[in-house]
Every structure is written in C-alpha cells, then in structure tokens.
Predicted model as a PDB file, atoms N, CA, C, CB and O in Angstrom, pLDDT in the B-factor column:
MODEL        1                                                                  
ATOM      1  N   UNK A   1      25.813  72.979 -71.429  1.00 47.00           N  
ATOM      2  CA  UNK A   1      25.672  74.422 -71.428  1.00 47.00           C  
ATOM      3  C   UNK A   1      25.238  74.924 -70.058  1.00 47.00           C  
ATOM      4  CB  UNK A   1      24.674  74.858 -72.492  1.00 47.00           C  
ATOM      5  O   UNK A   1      26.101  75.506 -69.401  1.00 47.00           O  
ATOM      6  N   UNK A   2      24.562  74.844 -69.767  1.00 47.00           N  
ATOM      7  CA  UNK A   2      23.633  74.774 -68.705  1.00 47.00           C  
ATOM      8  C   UNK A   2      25.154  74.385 -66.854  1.00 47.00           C  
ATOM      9  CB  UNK A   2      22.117  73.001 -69.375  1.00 47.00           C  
ATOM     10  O   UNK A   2      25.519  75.172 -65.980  1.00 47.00           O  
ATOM     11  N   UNK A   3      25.405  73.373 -67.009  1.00 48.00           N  
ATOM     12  CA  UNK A   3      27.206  73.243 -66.395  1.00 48.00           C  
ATOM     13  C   UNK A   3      28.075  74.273 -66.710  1.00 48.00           C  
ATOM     14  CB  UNK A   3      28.104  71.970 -67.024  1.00 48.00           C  
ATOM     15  O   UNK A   3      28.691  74.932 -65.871  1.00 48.00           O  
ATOM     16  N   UNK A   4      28.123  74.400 -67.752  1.00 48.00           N  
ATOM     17  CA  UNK A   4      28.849  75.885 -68.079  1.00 48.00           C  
ATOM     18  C   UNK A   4      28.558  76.975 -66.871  1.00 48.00           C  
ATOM     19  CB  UNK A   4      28.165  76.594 -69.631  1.00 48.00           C  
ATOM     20  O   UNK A   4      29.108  77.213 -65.796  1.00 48.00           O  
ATOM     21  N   UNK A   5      27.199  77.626 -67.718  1.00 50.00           N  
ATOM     22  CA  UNK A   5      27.026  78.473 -66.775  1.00 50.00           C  
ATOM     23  C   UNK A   5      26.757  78.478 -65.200  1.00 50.00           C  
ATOM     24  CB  UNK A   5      26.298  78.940 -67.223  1.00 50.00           C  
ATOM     25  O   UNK A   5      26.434  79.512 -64.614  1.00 50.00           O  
ATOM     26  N   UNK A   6      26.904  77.321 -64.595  1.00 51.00           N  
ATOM     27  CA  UNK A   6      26.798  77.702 -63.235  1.00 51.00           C  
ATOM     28  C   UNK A   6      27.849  77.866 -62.748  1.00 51.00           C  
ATOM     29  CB  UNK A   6      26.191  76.965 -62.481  1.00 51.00           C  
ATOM     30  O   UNK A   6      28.138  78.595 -61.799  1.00 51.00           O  
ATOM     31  N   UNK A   7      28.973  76.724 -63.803  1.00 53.00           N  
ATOM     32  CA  UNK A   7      30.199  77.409 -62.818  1.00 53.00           C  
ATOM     33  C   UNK A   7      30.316  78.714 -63.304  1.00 53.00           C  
ATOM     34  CB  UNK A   7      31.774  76.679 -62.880  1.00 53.00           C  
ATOM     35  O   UNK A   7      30.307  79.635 -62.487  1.00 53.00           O  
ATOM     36  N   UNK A   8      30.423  78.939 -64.463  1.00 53.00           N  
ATOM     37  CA  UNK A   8      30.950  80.500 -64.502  1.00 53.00           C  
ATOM     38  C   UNK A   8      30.298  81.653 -63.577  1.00 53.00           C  
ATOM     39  CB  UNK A   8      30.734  81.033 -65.971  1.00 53.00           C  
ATOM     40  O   UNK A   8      30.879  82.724 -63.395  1.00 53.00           O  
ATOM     41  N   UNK A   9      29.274  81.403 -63.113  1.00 56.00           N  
ATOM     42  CA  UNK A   9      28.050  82.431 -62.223  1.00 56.00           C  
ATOM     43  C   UNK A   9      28.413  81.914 -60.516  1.00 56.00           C  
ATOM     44  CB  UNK A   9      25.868  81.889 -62.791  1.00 56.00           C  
ATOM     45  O   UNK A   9      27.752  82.185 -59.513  1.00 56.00           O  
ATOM     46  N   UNK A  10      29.505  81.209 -60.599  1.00 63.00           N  
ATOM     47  CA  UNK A  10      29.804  80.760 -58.845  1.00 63.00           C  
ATOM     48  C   UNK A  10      30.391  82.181 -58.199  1.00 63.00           C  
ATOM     49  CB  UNK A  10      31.279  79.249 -58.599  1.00 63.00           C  
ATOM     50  O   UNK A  10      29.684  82.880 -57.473  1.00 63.00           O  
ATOM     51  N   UNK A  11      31.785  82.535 -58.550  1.00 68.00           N  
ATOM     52  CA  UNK A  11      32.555  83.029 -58.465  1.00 68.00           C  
ATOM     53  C   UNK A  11      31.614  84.669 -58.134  1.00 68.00           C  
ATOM     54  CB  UNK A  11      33.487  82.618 -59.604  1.00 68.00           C  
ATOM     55  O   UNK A  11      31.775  85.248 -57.060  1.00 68.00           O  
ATOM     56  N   UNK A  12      30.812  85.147 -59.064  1.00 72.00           N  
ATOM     57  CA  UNK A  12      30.171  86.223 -59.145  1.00 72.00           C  
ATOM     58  C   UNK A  12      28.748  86.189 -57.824  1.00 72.00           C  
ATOM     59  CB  UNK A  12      29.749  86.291 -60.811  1.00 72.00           C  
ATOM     60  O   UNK A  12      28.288  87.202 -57.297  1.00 72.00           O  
ATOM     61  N   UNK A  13      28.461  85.282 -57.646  1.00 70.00           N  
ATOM     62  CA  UNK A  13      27.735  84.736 -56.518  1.00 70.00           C  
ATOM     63  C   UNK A  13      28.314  84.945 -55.077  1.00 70.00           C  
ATOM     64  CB  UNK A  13      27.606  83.322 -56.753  1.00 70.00           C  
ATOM     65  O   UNK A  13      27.618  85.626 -54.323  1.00 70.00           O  
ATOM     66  N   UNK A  14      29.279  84.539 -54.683  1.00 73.00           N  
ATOM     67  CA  UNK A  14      30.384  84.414 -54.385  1.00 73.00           C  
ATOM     68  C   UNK A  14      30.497  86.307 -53.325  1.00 73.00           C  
ATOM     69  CB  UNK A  14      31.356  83.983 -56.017  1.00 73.00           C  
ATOM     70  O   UNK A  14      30.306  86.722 -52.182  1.00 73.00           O  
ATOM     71  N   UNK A  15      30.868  86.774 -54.515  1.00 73.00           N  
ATOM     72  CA  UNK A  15      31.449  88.367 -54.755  1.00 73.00           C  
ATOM     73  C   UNK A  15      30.119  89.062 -54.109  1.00 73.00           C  
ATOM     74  CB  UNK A  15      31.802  88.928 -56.710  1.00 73.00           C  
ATOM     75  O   UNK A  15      30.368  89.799 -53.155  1.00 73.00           O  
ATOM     76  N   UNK A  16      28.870  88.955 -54.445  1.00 72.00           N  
ATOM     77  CA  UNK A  16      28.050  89.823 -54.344  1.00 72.00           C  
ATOM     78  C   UNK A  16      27.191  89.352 -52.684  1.00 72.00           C  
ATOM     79  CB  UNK A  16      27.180  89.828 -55.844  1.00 72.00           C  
ATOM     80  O   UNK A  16      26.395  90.044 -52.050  1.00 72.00           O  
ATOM     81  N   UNK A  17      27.834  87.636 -52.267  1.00 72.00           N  
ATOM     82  CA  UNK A  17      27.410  87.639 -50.985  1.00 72.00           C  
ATOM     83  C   UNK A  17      28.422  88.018 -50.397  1.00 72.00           C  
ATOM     84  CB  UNK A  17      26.905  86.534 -50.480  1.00 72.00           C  
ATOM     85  O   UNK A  17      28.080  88.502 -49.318  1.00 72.00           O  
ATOM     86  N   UNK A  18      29.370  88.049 -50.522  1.00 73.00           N  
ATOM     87  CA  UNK A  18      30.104  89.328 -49.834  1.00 73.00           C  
ATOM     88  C   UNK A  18      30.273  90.056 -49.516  1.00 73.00           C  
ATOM     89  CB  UNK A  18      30.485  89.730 -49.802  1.00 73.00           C  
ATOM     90  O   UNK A  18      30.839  90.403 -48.479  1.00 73.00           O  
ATOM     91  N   UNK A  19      29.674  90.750 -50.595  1.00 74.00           N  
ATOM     92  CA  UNK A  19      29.474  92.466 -50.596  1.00 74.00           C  
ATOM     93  C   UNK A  19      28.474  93.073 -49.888  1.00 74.00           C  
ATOM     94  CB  UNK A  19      29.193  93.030 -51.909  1.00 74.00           C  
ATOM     95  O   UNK A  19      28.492  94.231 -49.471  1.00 74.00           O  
ATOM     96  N   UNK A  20      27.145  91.848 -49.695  1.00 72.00           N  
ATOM     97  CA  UNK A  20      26.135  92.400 -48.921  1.00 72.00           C  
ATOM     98  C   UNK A  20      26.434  91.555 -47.246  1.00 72.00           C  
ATOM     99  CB  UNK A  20      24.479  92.049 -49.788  1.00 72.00           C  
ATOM    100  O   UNK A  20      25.637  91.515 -46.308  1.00 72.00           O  
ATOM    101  N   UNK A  21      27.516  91.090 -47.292  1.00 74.00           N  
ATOM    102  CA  UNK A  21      27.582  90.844 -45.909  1.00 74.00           C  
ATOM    103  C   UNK A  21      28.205  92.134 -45.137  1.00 74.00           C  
ATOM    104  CB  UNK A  21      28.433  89.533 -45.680  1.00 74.00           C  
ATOM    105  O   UNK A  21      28.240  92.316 -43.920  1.00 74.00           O  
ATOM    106  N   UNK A  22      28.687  92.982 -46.173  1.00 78.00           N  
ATOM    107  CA  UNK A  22      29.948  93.981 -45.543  1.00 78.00           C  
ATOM    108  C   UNK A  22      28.770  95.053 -45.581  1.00 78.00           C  
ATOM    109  CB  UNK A  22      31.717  94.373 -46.637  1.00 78.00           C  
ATOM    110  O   UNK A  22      28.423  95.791 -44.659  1.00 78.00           O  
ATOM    111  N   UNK A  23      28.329  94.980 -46.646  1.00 82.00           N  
ATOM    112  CA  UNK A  23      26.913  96.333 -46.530  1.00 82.00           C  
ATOM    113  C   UNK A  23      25.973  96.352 -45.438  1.00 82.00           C  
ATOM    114  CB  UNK A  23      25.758  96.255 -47.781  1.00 82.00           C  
ATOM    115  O   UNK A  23      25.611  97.396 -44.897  1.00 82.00           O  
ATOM    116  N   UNK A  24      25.533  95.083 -45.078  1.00 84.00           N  
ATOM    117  CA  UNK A  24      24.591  94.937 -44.023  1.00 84.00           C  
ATOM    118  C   UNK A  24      25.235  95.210 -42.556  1.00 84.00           C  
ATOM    119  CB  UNK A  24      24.000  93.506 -44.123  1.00 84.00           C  
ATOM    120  O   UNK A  24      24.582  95.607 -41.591  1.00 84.00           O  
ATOM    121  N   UNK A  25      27.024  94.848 -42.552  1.00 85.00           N  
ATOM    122  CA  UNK A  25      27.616  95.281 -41.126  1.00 85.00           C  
ATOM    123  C   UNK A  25      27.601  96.989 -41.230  1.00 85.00           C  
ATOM    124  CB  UNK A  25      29.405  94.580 -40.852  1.00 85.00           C  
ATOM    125  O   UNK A  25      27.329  97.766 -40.315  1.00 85.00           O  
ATOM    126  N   UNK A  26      27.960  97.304 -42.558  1.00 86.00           N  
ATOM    127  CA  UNK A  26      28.306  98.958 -42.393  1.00 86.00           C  
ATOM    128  C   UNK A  26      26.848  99.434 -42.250  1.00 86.00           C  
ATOM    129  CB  UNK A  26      29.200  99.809 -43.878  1.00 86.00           C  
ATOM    130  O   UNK A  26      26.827 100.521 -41.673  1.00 86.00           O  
ATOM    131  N   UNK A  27      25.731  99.027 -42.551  1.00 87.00           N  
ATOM    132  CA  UNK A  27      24.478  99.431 -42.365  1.00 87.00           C  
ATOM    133  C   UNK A  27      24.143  99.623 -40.992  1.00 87.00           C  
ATOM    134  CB  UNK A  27      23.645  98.590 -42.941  1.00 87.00           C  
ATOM    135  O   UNK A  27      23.797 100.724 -40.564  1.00 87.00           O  
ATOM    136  N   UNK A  28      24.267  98.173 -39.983  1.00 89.00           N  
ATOM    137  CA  UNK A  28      24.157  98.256 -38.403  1.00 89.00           C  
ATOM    138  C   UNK A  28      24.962  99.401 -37.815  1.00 89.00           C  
ATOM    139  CB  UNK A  28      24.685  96.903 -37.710  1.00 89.00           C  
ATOM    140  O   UNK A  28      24.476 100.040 -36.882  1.00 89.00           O  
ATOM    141  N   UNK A  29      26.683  99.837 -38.509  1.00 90.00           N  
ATOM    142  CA  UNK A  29      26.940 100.486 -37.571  1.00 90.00           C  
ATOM    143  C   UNK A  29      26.565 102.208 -37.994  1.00 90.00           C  
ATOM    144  CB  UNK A  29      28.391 100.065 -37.210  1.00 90.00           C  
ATOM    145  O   UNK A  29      26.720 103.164 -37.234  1.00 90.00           O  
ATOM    146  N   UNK A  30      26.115 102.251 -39.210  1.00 90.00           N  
ATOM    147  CA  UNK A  30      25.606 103.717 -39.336  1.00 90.00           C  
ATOM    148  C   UNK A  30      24.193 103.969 -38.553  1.00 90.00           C  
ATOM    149  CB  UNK A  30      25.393 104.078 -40.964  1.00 90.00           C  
ATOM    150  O   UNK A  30      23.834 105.105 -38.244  1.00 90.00           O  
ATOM    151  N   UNK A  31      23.565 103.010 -38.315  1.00 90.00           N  
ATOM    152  CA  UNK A  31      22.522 103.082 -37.840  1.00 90.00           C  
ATOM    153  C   UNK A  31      22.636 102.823 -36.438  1.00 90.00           C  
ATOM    154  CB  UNK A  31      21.738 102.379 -38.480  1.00 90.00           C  
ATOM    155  O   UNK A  31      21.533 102.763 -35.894  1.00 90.00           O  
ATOM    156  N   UNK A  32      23.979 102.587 -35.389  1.00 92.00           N  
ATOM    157  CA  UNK A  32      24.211 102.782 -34.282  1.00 92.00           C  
ATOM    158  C   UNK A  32      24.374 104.303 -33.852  1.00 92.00           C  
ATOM    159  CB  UNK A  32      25.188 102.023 -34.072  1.00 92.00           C  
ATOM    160  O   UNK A  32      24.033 104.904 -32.833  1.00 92.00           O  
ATOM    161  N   UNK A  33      25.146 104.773 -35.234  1.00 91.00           N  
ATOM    162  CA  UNK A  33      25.453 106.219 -35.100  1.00 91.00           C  
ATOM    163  C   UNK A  33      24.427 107.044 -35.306  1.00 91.00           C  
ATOM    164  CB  UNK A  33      26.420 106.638 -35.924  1.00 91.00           C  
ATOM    165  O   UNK A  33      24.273 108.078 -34.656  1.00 91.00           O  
ATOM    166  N   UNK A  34      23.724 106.690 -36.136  1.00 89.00           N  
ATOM    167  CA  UNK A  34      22.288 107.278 -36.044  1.00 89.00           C  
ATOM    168  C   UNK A  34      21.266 107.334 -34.799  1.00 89.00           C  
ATOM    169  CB  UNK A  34      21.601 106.594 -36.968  1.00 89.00           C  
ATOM    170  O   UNK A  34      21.103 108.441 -34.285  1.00 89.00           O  
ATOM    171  N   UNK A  35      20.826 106.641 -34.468  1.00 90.00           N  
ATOM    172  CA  UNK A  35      20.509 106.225 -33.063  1.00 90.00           C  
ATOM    173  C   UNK A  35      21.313 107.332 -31.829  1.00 90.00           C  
ATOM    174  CB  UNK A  35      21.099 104.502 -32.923  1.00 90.00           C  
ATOM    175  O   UNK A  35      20.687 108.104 -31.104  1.00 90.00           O  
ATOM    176  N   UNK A  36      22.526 107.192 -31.836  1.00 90.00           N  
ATOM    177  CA  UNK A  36      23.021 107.814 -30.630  1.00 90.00           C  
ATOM    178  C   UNK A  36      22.529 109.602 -31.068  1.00 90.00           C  
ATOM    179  CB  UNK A  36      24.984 107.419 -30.401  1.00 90.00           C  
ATOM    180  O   UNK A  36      22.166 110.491 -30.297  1.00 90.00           O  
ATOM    181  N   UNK A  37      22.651 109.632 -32.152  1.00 87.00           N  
ATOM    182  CA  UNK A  37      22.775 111.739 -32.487  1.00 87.00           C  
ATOM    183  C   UNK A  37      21.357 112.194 -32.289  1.00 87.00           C  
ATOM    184  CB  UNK A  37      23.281 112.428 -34.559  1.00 87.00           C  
ATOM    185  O   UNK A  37      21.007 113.286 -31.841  1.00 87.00           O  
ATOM    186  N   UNK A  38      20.253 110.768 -32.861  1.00 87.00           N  
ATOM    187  CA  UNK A  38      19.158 110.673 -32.676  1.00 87.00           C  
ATOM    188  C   UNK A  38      18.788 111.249 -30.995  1.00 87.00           C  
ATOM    189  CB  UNK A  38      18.892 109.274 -33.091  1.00 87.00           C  
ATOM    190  O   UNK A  38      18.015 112.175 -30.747  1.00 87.00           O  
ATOM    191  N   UNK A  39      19.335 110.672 -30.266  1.00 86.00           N  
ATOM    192  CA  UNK A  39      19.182 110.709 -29.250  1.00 86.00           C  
ATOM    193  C   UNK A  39      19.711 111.833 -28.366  1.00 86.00           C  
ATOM    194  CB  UNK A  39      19.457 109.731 -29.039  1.00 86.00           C  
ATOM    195  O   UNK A  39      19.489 111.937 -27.160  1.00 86.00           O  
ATOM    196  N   UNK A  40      20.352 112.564 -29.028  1.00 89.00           N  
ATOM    197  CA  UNK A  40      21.648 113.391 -28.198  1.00 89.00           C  
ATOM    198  C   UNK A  40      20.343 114.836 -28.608  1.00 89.00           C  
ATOM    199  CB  UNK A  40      23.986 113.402 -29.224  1.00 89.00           C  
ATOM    200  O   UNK A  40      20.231 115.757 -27.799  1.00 89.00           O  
ATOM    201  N   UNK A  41      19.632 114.820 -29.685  1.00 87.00           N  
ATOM    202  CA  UNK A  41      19.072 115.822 -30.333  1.00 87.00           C  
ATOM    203  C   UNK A  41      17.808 116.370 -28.788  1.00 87.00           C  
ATOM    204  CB  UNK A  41      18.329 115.114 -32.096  1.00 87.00           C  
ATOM    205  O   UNK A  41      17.676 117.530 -28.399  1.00 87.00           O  
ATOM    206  N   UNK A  42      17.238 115.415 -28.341  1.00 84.00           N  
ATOM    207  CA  UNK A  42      16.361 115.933 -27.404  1.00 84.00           C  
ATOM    208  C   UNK A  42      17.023 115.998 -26.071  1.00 84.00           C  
ATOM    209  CB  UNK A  42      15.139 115.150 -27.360  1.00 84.00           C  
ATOM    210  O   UNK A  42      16.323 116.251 -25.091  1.00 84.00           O  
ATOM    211  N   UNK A  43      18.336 115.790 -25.933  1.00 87.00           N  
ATOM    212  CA  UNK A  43      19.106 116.449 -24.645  1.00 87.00           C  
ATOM    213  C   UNK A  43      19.454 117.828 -24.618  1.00 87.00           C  
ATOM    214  CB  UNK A  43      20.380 115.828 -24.414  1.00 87.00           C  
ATOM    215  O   UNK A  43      19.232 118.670 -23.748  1.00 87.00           O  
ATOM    216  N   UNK A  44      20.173 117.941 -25.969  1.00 88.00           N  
ATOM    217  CA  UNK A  44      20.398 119.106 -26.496  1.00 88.00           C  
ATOM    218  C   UNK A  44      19.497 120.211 -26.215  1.00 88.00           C  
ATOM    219  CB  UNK A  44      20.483 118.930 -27.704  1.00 88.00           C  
ATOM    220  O   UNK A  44      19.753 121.191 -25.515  1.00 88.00           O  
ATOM    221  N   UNK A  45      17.877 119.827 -27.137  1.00 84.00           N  
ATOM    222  CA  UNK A  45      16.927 120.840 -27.076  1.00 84.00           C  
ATOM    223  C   UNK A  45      16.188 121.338 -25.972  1.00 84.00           C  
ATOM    224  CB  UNK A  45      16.153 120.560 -27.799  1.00 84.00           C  
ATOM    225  O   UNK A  45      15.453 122.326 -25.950  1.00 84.00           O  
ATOM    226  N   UNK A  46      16.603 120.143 -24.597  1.00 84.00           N  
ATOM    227  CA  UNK A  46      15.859 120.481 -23.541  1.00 84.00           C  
ATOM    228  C   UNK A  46      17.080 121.309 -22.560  1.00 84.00           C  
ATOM    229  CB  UNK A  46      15.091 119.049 -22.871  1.00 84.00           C  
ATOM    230  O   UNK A  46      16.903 121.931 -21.513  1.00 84.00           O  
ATOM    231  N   UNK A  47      18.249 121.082 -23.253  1.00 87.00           N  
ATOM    232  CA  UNK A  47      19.804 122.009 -22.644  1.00 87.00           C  
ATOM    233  C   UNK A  47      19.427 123.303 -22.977  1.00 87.00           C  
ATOM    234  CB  UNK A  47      21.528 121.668 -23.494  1.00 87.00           C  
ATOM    235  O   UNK A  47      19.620 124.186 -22.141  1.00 87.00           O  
ATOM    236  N   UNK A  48      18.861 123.606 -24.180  1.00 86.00           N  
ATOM    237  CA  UNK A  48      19.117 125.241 -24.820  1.00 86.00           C  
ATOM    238  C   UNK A  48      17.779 125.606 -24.595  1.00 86.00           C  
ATOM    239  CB  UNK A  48      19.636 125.507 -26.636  1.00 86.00           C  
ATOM    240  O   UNK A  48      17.415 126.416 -25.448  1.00 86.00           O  
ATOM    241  N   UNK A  49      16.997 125.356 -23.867  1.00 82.00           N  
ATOM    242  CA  UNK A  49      15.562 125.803 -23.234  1.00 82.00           C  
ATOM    243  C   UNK A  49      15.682 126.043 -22.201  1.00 82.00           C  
ATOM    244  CB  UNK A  49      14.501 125.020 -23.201  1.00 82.00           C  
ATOM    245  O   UNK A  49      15.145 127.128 -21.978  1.00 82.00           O  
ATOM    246  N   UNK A  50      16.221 125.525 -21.146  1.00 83.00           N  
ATOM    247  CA  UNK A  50      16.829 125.347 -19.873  1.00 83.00           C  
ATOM    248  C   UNK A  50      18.038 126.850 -20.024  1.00 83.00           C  
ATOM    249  CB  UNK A  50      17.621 123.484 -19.725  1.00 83.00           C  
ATOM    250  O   UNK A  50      18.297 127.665 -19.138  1.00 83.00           O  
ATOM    251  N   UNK A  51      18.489 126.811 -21.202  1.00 87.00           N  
ATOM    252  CA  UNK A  51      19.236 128.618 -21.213  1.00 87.00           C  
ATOM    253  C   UNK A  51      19.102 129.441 -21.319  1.00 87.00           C  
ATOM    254  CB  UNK A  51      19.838 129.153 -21.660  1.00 87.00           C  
ATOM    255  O   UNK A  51      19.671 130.440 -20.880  1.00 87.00           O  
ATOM    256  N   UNK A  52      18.074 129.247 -22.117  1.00 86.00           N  
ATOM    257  CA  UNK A  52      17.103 130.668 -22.501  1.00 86.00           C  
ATOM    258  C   UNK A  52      16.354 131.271 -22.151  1.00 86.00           C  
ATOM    259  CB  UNK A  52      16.532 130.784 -23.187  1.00 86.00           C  
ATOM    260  O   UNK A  52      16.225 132.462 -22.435  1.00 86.00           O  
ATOM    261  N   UNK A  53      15.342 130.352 -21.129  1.00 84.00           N  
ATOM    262  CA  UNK A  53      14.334 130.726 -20.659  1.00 84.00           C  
ATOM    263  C   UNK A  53      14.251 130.392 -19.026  1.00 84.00           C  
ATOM    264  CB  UNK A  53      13.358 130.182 -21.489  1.00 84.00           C  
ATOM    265  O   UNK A  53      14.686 129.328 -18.586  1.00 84.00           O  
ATOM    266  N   UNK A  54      13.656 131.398 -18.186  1.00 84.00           N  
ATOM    267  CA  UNK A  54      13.927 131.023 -16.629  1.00 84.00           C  
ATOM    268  C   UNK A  54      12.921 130.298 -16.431  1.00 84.00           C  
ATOM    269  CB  UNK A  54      14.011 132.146 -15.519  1.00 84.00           C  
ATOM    270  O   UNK A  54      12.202 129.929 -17.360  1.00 84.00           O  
ATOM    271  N   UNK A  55      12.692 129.953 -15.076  1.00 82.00           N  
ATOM    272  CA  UNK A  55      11.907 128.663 -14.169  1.00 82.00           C  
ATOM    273  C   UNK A  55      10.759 128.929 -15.194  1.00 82.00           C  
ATOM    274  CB  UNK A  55      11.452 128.863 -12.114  1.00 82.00           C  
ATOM    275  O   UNK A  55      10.455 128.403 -16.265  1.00 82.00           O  
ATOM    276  N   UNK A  56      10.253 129.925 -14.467  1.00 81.00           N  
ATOM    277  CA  UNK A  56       8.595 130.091 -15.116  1.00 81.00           C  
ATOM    278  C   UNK A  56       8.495 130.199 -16.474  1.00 81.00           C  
ATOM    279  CB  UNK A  56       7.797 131.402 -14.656  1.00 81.00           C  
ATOM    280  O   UNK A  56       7.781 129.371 -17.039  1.00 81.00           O  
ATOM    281  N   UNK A  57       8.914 130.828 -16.966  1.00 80.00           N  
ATOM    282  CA  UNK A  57       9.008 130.746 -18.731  1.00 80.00           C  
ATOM    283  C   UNK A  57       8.608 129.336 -19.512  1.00 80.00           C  
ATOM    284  CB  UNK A  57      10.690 131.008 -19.215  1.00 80.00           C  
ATOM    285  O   UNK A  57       7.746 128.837 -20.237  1.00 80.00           O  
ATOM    286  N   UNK A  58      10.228 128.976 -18.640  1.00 78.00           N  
ATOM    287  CA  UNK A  58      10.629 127.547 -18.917  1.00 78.00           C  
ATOM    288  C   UNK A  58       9.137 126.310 -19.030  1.00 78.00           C  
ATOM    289  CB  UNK A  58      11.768 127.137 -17.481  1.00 78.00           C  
ATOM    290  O   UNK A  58       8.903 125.396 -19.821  1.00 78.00           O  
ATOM    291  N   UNK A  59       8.473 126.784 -17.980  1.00 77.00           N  
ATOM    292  CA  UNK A  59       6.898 125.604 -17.974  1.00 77.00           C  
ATOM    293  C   UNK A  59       6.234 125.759 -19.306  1.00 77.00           C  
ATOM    294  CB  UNK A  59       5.447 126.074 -16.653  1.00 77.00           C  
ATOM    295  O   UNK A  59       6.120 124.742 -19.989  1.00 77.00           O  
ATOM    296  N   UNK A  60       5.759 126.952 -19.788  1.00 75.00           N  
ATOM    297  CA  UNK A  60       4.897 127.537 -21.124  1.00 75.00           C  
ATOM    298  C   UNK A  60       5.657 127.354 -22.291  1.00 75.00           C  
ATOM    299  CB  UNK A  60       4.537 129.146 -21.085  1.00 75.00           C  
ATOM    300  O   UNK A  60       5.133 127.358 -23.405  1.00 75.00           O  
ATOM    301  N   UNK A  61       6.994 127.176 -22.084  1.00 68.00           N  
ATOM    302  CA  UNK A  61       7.877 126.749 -23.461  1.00 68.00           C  
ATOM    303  C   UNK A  61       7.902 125.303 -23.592  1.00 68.00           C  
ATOM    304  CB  UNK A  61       9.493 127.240 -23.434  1.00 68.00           C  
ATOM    305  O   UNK A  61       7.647 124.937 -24.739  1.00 68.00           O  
ATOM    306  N   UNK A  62       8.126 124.398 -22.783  1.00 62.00           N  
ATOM    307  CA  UNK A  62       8.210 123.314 -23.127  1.00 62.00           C  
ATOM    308  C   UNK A  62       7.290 122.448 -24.143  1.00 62.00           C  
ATOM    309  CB  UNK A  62       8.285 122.933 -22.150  1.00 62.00           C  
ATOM    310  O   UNK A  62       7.630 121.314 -24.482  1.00 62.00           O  
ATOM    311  N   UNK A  63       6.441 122.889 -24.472  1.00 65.00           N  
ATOM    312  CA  UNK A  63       5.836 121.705 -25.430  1.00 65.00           C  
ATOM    313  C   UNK A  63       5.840 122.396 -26.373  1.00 65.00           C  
ATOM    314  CB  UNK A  63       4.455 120.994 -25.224  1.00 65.00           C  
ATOM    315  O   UNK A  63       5.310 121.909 -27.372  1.00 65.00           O  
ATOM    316  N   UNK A  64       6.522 124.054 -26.510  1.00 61.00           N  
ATOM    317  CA  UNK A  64       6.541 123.963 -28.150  1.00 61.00           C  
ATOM    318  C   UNK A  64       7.675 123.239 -28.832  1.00 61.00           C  
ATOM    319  CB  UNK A  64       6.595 125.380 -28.765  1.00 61.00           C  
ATOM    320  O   UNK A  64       7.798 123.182 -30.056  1.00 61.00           O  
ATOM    321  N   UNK A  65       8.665 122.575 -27.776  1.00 55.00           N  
ATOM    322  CA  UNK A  65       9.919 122.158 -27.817  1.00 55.00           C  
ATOM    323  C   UNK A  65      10.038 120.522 -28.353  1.00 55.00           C  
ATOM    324  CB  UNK A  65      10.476 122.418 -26.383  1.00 55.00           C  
ATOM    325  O   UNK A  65      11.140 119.981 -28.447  1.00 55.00           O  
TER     326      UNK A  65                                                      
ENDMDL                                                                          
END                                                                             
C-alpha cells in the first residue's frame, strides 16, 4: 500500500516542483520590474519640483518631497 502510494504521488510531486520553479522565476522578474518603477518614482518627484518651483522655493520644498 504504502508502494502504491508513492508512486502514485511522484508524478504530482513532479508537477508542483515545477510550478514553483516557474513561480519563483516570474517572481524575480516582477520584482526586477518593481525595483526599476521603484526607482524611477524619486527621479520623477525631484523632476516635477524642479518645475514647479524656482531656485529659492525649490530649497524650502525639498524635504516635504
């Protein structure tokens, strides 16, 4: 019995290390993409401060930023 079930539980073993090999690659690359927008967010915010506001302004705004 016990032979039974391991082979029958191979195949399904099998399937589900698979599945988390493909989950764990699609995981790294969402989290590459994450990372970069992550990053793009405080270029951005120091771009549209830099537009709005002139030289001097610009000093007294920055850290609410």
């Amino acid at each position: 019995m016990g032979l039974d079930m391991e082979v029958l539980g191979t195949p399904k073993r099998k399937q589900i290390k698979k599945s988390l090999v493909l989950a764990s690659v699609m995981l790294a690359m969402f989290r590459l993409i994450q990372g970069f927008g992550a990053g793009a967010v405080t270029f951005i915010a120091t771009t549209i401060v830099g537009d709005i506001y002139t030289t001097e302004e610009r000093k007294n705004s920055g850290g609410s930023f």
